[in-house]
C-alpha positions as a Markdown table, in Angstrom:
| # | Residue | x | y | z |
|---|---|---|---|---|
| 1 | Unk | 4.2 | 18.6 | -25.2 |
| 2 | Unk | 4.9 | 15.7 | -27.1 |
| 3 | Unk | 4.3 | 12.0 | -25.6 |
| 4 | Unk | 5.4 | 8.6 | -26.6 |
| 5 | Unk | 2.6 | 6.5 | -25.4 |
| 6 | Unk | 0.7 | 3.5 | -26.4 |
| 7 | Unk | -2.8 | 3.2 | -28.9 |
| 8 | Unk | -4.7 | 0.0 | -28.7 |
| 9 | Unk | -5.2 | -1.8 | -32.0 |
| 10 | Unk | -6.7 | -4.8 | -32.9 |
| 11 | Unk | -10.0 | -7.4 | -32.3 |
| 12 | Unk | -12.0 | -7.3 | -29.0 |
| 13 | Unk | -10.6 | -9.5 | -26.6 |
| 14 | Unk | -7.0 | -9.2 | -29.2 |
| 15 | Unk | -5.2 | -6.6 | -27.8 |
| 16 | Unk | -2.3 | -5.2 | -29.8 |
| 17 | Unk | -0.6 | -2.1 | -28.5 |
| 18 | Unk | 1.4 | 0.4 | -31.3 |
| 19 | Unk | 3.8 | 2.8 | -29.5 |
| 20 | Unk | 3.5 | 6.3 | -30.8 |
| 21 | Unk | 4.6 | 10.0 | -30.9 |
| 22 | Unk | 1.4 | 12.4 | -30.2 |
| 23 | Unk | 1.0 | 15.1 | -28.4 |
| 24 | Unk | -0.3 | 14.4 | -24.7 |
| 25 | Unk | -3.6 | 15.7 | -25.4 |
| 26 | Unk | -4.7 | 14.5 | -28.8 |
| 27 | Unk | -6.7 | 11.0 | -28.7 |
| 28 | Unk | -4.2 | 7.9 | -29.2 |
| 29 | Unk | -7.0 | 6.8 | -32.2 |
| 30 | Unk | -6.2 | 9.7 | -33.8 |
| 31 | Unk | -3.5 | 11.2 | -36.0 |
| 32 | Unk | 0.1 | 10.6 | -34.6 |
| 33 | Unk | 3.4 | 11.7 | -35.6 |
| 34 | Unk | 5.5 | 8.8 | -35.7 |
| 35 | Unk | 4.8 | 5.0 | -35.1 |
| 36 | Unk | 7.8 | 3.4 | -32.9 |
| 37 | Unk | 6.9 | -0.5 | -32.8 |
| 38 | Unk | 4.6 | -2.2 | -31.4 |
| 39 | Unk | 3.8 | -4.5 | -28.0 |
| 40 | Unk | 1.9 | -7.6 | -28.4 |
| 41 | Unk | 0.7 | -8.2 | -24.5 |
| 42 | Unk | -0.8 | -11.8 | -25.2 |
| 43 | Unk | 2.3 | -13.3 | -26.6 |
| 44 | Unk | 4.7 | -10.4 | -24.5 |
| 45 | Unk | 6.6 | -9.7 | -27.5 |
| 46 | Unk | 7.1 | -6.8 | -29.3 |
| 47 | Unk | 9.3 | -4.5 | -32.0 |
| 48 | Unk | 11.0 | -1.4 | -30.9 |
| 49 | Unk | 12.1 | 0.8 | -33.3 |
| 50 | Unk | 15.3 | 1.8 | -30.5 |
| 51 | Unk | 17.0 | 4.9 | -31.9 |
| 52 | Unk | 14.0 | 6.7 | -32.8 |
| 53 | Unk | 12.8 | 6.2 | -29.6 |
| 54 | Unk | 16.3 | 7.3 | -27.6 |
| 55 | Unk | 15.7 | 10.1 | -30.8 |
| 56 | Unk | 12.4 | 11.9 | -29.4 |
| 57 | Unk | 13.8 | 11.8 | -25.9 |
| 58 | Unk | 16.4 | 13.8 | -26.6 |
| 59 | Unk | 14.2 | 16.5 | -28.7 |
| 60 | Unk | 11.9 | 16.9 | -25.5 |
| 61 | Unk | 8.8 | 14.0 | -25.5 |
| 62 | Unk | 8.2 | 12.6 | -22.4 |
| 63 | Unk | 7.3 | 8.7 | -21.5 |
| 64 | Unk | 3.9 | 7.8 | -20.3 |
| 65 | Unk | 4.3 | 5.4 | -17.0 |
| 66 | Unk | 3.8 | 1.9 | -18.8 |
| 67 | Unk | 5.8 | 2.8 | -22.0 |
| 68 | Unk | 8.7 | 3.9 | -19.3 |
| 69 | Unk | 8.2 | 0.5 | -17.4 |
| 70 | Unk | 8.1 | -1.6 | -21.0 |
| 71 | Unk | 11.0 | 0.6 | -22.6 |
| 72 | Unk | 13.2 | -0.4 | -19.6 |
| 73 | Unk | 12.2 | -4.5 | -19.1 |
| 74 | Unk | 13.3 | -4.6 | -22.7 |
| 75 | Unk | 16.6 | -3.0 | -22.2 |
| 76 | Unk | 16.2 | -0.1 | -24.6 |
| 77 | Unk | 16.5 | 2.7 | -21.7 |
| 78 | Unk | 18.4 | 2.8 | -18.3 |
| 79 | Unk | 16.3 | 4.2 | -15.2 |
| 80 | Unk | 13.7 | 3.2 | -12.2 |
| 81 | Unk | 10.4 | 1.9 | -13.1 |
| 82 | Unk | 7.2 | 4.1 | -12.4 |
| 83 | Unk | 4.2 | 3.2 | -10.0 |
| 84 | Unk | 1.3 | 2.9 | -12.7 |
| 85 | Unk | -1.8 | 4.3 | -11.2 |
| 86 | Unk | -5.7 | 4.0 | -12.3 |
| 87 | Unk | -6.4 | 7.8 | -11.5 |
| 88 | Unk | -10.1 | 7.7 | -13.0 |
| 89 | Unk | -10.8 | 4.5 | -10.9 |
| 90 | Unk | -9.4 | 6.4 | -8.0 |
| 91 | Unk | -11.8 | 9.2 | -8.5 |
| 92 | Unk | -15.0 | 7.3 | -9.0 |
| 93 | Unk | -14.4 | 5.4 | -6.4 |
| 94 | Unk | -14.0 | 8.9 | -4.2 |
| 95 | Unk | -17.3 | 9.8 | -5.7 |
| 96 | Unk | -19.1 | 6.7 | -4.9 |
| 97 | Unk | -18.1 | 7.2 | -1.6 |
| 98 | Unk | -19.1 | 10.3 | -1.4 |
| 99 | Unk | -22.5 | 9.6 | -2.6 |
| 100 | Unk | -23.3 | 7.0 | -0.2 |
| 101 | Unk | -22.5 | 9.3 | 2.8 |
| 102 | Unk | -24.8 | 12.0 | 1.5 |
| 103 | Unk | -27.5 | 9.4 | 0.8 |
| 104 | Unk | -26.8 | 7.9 | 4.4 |
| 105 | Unk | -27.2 | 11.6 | 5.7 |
| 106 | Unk | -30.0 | 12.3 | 4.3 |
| 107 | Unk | -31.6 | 9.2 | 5.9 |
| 108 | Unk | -30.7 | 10.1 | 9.1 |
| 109 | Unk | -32.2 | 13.7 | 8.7 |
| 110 | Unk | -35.9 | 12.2 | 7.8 |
């Protein structure tokens, strides 16, 4: 499945977003099919490449959640913005949790 999503570029502390075509799995550093502007979050300006974009949503790529949310505050696509959620944060914070019960247990069982 293809995905338009966003590859960080640019200096430490610099950050310069390209938005791309890929498929969902690959690695955003790696190869990509098509580059579709890019978002400069320091200055919040960027170049969108518009009908290319509206182009690969017709043939079938979907939006990641923050390229859906950017595409639509800068009036290039109508629809509702998506809830952007840290899922690996979520998860090691469930597994940190997890481990302190089980270490808390186990001191109540000595």
């Amino acid at each position: 499945m293809l995905t338009i999503k966003l590859a960080r570029r640019g200096k430490k502390n610099q950050s310069l977003f390209h938005l791309i075509v890929q498929e969902k799995q690959k690695d955003p550093f790696g190869d990509f099919l098509e580059d579709l502007g890019y978002w400069n979050p320091r200055i919040k300006r960027g170049e969108f490449k518009a009908e290319r974009i509206k182009y690969w949503l017709e043939h079938g790529a979907q939006l990641t959640a923050s390229v859906n949310n950017l595409l639509i505050n800068q009036g290039i696509i109508q629809g509702k913005k998506r809830k952007v959620t840290k899922e690996h944060r979520q998860k090691k914070e469930e597994t940190s949790e997890k481990k302190t019960e089980a270490t808390s247990q186990a001191e109540e069982n000595k």
